[in-house]
MMTF fields as JSON, N, C-alpha, C and O atoms, coordinates in Angstrom:
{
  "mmtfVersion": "1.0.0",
  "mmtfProducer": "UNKNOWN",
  "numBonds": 419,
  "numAtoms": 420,
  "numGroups": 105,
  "numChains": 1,
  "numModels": 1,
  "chainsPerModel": [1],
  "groupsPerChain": [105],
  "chainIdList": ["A"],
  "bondAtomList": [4, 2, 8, 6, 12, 10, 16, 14, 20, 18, 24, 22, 28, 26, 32, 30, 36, 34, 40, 38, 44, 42, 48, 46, 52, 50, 56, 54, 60, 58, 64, 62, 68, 66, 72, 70, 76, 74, 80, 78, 84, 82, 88, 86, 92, 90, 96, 94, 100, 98, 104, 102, 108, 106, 112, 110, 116, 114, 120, 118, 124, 122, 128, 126, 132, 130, 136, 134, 140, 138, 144, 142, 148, 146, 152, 150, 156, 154, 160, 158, 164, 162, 168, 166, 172, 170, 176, 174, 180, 178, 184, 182, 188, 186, 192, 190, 196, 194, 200, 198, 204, 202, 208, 206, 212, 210, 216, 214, 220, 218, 224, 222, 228, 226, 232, 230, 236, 234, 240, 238, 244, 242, 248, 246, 252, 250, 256, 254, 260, 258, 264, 262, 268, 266, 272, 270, 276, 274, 280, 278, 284, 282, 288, 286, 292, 290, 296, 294, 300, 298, 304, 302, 308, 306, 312, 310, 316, 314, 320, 318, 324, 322, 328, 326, 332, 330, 336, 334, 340, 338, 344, 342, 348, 346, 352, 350, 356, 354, 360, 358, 364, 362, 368, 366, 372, 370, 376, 374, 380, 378, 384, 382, 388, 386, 392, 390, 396, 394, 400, 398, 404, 402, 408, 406, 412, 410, 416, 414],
  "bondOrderList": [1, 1, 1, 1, 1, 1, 1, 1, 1, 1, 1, 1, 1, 1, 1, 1, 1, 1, 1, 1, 1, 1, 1, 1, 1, 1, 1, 1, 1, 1, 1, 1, 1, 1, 1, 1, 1, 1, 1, 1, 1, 1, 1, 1, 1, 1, 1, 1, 1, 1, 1, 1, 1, 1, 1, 1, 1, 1, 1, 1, 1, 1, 1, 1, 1, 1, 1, 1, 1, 1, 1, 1, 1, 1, 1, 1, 1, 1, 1, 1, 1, 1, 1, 1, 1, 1, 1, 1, 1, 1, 1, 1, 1, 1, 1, 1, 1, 1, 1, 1, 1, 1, 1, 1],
  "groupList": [{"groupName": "UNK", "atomNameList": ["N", "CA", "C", "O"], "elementList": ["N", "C", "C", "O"], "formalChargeList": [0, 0, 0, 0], "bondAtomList": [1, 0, 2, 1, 3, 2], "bondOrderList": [1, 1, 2], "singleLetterCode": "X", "chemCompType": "L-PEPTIDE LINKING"}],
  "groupTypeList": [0, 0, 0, 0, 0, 0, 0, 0, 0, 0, 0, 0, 0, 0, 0, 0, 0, 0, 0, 0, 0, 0, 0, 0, 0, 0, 0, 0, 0, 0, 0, 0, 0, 0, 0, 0, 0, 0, 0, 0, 0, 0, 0, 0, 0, 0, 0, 0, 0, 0, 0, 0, 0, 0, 0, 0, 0, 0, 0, 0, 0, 0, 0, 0, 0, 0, 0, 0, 0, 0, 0, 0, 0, 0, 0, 0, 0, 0, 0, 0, 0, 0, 0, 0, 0, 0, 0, 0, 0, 0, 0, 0, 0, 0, 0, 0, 0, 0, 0, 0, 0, 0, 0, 0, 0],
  "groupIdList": [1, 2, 3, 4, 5, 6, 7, 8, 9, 10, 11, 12, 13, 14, 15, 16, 17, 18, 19, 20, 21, 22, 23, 24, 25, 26, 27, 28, 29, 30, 31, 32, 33, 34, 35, 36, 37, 38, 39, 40, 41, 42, 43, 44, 45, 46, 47, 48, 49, 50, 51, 52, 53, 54, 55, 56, 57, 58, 59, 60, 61, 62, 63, 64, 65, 66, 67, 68, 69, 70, 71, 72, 73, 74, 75, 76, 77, 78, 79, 80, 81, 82, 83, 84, 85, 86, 87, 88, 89, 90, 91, 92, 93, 94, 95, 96, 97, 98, 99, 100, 101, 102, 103, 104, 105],
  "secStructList": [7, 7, 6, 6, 1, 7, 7, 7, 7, 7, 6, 6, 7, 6, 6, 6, 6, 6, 2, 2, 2, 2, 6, 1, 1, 1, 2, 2, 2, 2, 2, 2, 2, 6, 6, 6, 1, 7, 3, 3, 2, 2, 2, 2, 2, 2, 1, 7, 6, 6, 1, 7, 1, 2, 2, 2, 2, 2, 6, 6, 2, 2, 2, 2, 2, 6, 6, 1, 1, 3, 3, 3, 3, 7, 1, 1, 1, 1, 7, 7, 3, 3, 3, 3, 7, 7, 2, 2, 2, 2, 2, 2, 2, 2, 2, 2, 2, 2, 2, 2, 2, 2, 2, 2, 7],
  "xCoordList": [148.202, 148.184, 147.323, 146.324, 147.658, 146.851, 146.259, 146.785, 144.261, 143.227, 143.239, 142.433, 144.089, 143.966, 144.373, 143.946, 145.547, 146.545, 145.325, 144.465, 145.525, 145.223, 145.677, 146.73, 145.267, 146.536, 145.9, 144.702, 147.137, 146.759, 146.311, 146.832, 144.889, 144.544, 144.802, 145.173, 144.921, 145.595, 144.857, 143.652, 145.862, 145.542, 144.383, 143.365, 144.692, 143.933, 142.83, 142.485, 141.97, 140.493, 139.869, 140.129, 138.9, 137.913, 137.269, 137.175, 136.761, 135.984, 136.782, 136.373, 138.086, 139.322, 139.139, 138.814, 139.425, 139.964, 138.026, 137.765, 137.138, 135.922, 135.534, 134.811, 136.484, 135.973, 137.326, 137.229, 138.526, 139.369, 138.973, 139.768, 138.468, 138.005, 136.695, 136.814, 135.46, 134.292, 135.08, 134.425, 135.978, 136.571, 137.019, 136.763, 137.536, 138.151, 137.617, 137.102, 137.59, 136.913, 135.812, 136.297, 134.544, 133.537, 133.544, 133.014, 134.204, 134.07, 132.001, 131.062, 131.969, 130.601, 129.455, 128.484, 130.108, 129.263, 128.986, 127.911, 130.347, 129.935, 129.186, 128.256, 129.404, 129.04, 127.646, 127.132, 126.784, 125.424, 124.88, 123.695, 125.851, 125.018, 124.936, 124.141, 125.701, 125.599, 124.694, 124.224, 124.55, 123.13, 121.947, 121.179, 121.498, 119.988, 120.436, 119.719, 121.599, 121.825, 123.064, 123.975, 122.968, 124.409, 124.571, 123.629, 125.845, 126.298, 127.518, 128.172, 127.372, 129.211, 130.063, 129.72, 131.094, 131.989, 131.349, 131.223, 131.144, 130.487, 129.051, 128.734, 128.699, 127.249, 127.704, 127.179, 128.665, 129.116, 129.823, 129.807, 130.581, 130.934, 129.831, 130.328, 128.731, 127.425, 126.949, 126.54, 126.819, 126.298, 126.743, 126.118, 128.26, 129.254, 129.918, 131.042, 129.44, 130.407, 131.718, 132.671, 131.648, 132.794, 133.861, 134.953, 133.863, 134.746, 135.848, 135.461, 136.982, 137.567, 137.55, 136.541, 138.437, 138.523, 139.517, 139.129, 140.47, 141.624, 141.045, 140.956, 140.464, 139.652, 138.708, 138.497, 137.789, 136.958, 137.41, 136.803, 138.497, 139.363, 139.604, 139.331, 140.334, 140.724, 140.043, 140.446, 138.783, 137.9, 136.872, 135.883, 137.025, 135.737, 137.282, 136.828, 138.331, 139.067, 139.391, 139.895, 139.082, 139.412, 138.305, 138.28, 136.876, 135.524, 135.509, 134.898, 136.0, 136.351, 137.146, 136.879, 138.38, 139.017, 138.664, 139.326, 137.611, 137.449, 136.409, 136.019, 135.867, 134.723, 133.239, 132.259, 132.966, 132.082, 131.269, 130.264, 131.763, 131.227, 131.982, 133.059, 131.472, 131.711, 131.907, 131.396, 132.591, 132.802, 132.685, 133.271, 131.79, 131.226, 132.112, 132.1, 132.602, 133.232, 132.131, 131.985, 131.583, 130.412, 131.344, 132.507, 131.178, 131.626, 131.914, 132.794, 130.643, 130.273, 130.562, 130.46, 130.913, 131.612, 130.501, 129.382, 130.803, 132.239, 132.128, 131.194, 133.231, 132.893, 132.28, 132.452, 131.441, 131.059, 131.525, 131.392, 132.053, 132.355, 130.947, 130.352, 130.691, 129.255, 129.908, 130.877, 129.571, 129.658, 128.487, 127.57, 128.426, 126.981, 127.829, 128.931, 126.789, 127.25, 127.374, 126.22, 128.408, 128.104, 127.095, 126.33, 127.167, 125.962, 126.941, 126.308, 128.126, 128.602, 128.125, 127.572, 128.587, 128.023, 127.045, 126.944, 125.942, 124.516, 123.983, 123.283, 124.708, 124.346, 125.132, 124.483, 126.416, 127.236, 126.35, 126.295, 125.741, 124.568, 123.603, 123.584, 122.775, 122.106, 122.32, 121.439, 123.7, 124.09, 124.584, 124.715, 124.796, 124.979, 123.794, 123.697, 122.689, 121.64, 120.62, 119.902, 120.88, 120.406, 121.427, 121.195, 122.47, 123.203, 122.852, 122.876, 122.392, 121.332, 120.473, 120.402, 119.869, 118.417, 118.41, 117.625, 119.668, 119.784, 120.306, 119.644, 121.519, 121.988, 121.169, 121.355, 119.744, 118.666, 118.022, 117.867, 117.52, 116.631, 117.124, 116.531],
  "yCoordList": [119.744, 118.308, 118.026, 118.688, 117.27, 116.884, 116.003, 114.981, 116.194, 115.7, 114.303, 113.456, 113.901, 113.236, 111.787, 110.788, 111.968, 110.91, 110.194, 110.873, 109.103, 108.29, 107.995, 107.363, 108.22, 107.777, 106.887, 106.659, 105.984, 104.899, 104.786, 105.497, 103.731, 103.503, 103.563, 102.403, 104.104, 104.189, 102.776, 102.537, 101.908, 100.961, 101.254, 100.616, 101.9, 102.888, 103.555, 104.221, 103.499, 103.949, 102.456, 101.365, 102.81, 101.748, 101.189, 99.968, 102.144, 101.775, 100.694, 99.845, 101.13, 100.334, 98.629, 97.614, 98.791, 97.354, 96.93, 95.939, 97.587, 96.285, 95.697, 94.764, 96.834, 95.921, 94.955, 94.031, 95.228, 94.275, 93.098, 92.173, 92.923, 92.112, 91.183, 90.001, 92.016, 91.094, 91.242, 90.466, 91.662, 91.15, 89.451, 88.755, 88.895, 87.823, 87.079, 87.668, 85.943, 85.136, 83.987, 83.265, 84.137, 83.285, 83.679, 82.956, 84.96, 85.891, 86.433, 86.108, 86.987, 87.365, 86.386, 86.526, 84.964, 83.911, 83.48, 83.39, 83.264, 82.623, 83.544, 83.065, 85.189, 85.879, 86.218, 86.426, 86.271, 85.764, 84.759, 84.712, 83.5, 82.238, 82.116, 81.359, 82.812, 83.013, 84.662, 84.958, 85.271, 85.775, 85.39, 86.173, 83.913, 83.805, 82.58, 82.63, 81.643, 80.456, 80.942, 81.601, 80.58, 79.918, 78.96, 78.449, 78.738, 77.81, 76.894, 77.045, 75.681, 74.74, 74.985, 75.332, 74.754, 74.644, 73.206, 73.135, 72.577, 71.243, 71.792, 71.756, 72.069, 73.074, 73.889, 73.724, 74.784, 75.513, 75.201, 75.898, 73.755, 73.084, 72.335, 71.872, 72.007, 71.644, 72.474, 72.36, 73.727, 74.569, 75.798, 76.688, 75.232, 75.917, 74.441, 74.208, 73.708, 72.847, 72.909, 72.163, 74.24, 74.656, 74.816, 74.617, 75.136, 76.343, 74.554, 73.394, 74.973, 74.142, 74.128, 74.766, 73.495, 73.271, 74.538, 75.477, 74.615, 75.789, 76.687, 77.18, 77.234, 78.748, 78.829, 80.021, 77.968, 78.333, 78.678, 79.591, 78.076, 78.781, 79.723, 80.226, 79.906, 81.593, 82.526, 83.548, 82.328, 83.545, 83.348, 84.082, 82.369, 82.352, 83.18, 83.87, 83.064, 83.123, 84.62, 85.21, 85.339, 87.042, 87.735, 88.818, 86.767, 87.519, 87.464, 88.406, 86.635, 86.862, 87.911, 88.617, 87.809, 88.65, 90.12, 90.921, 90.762, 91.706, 92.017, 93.183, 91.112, 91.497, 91.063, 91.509, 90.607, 90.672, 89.176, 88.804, 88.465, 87.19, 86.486, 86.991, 85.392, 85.465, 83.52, 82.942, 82.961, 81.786, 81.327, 81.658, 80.589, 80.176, 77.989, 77.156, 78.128, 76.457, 76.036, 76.73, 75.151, 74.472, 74.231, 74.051, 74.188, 73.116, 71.728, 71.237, 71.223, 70.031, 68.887, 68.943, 67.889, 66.49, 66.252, 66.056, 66.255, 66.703, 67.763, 68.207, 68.392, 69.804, 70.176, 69.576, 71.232, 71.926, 73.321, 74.082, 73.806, 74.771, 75.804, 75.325, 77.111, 77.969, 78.892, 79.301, 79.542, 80.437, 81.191, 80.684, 82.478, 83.134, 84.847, 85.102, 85.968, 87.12, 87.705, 88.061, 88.669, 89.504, 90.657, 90.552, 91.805, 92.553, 93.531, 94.159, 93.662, 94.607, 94.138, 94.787, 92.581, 91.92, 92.233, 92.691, 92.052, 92.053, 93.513, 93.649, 94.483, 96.095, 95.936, 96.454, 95.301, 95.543, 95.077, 95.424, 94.066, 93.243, 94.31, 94.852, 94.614, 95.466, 96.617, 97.034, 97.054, 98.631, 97.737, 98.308, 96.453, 96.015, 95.497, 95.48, 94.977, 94.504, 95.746, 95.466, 97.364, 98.264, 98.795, 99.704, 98.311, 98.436, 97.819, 98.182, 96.651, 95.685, 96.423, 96.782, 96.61, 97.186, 98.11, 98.242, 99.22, 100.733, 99.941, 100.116, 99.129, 98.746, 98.114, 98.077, 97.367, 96.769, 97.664, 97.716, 98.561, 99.721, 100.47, 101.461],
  "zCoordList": [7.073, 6.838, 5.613, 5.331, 5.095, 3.522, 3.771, 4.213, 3.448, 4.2, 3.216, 3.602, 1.909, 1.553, 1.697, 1.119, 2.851, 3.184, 4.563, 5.124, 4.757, 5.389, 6.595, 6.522, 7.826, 9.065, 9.429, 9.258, 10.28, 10.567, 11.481, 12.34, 12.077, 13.276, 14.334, 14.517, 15.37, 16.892, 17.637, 17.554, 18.375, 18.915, 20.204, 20.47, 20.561, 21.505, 21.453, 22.43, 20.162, 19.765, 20.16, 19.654, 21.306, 21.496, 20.147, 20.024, 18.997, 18.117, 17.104, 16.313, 17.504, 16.679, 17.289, 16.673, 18.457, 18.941, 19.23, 19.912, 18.776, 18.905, 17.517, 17.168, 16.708, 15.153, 14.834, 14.027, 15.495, 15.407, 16.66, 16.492, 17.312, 18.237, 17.448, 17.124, 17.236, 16.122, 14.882, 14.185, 14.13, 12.766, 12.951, 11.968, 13.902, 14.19, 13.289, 12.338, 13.309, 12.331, 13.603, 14.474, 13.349, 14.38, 15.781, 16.625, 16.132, 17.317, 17.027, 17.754, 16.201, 16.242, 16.675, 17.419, 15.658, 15.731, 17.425, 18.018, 17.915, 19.211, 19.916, 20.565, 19.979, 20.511, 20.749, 21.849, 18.997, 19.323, 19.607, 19.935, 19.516, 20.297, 21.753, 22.311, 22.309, 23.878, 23.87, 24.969, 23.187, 23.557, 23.835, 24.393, 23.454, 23.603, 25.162, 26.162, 25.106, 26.001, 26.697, 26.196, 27.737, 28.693, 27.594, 26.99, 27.362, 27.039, 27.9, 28.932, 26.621, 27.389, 26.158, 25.028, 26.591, 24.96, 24.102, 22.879, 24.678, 23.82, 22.923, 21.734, 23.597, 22.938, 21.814, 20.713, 21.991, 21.46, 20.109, 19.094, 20.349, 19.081, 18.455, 17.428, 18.517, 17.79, 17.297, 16.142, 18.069, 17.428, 16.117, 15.54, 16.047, 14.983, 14.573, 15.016, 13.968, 13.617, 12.959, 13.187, 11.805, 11.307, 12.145, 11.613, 13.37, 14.346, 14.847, 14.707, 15.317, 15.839, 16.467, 16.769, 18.096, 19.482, 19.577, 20.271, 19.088, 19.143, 19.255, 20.379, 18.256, 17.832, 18.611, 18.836, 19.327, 19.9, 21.138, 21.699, 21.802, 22.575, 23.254, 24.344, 22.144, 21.569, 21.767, 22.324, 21.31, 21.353, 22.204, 22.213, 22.962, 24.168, 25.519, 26.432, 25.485, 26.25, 26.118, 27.074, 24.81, 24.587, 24.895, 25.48, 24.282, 24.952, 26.308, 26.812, 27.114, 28.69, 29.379, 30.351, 28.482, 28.833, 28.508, 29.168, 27.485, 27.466, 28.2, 28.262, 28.8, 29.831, 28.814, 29.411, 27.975, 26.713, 27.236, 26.63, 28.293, 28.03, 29.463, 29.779, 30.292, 31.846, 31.554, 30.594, 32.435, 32.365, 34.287, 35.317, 33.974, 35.698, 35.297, 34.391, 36.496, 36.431, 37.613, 38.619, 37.436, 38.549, 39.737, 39.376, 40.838, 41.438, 41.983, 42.691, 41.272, 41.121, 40.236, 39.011, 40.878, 39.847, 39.021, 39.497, 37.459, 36.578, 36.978, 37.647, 36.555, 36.231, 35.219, 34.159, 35.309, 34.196, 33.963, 34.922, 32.86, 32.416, 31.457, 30.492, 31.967, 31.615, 31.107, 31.747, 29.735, 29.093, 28.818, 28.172, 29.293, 28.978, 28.885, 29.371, 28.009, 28.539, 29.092, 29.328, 30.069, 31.205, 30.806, 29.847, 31.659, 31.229, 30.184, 29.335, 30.195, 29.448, 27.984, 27.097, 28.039, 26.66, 26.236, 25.098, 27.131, 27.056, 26.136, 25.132, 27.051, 26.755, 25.205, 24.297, 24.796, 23.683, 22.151, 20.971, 23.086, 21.87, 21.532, 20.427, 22.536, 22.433, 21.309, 20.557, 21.35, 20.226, 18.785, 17.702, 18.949, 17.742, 17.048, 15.821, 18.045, 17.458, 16.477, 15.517, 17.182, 16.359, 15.531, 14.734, 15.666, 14.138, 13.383, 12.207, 13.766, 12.371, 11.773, 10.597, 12.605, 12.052, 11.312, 10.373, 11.771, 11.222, 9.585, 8.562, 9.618, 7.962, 6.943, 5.726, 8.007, 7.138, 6.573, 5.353, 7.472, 7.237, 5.639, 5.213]
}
């Protein structure tokens, strides 16, 4: 095989689908703002004003679905809708937060 050619990504490399997952566009963003707070989506749009209602969506609804981030509905009138990280999140922050450090360094 000729080490010079390039193959393409396998959908199927974890390392693949978490940089296509934080590549998103404001996936990272929301992601560290629910590191330090529970959040609401209302919070969440103050605190990104750029981000839309759609997109924020989107990616509060894929960080759920990948397990990265947990959504609690109150039971209580109104409802309230809670966005905070699960622990997988928690631990995921964690290896990205010393990827900071290691690229500052």
């Amino acid at each position: 095989m000729d080490e010079s050619i390039i193959t393409p990504r396998s959908n199927e490399c974890p390392l693949y689908q978490l940089f296509d997952l934080f590549g998103k566009k404001w996936t990272l963003h929301i992601f560290q703002s629910l590191y330090m707070w529970i959040s609401t989506f209302s919070w969440l749009m103050k605190r990104l004003p750029q981000i839309n209602s759609k997109v924020l969506t989107e990616r509060l609804d894929l960080l759920v679905e990948k397990w990265y981030v947990e959504r609690i509905v109150s039971q209580k009138k109104p409802l309230k809708i809670n966005y905070y990280l699960s622990e997988e999140g928690k631990e995921l922050y964690s290896h990205l937060d010393n990827l900071t450090k290691w690229v500052l360094s």
